[in-house]
N, C-alpha and C positions, 0 to 999 in steps of 0.2 A: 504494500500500500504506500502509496505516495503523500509526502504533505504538500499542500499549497501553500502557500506564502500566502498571511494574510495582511491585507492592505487595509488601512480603514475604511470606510464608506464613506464616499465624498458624495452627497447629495448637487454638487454643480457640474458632475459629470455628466449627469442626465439634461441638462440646460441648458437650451437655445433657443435664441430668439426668431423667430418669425414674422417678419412684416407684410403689410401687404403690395408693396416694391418687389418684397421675395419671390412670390405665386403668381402674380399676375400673368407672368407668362406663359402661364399654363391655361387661363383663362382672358383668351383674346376678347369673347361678347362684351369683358367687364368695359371696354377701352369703349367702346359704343353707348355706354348707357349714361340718362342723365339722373346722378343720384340726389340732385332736387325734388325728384318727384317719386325716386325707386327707391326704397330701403337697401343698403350697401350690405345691411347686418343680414337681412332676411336671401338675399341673394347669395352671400360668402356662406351661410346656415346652410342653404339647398348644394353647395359646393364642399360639404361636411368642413367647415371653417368656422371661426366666429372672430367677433373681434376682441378682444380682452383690454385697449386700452380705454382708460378713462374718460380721457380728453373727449375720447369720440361723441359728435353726435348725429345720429341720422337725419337726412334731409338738408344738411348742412352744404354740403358741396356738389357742384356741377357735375365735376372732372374726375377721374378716378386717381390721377395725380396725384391730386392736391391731398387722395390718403394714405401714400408710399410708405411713408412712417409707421403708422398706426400697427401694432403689434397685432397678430391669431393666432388663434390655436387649431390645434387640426380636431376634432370633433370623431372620438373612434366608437 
């Protein structure tokens, strides 16, 4: 029987950020939509996303740009 070397448990191993700059490119429609009138949150929800920053709020911007920053989480 072999020992493993144990390490501690660094819980920021498991830790990354995701924005929505990050994904977008996987979701070309988003670049089309105007999220003055479409919920950005309810749209990224149907793409298993969401959005987790604060700041955010829906209805808020036109552009999809303008929410590159804005941190998600993937939805499993």
């Amino acid at each position: 029987m072999s020992k493993k070397s144990k390490l501690p448990f660094d819980p920021n191993a498991f830790d990354s950020i995701t924005t929505i700059g990050n994904i977008i490119e996987d979701f070309p429609k988003l670049h089309s939509m105007d999220f003055s009138k479409v919920s950005l949150n309810d749209e990224l929800t149907r793409l298993n996303y969401e959005i987790t920053s604060p700041e955010y709020k829906d209805f808020e911007y036109s552009d999809i740009k303008d929410c590159y920053e804005y941190e998600v989480d993937k939805i499993v």
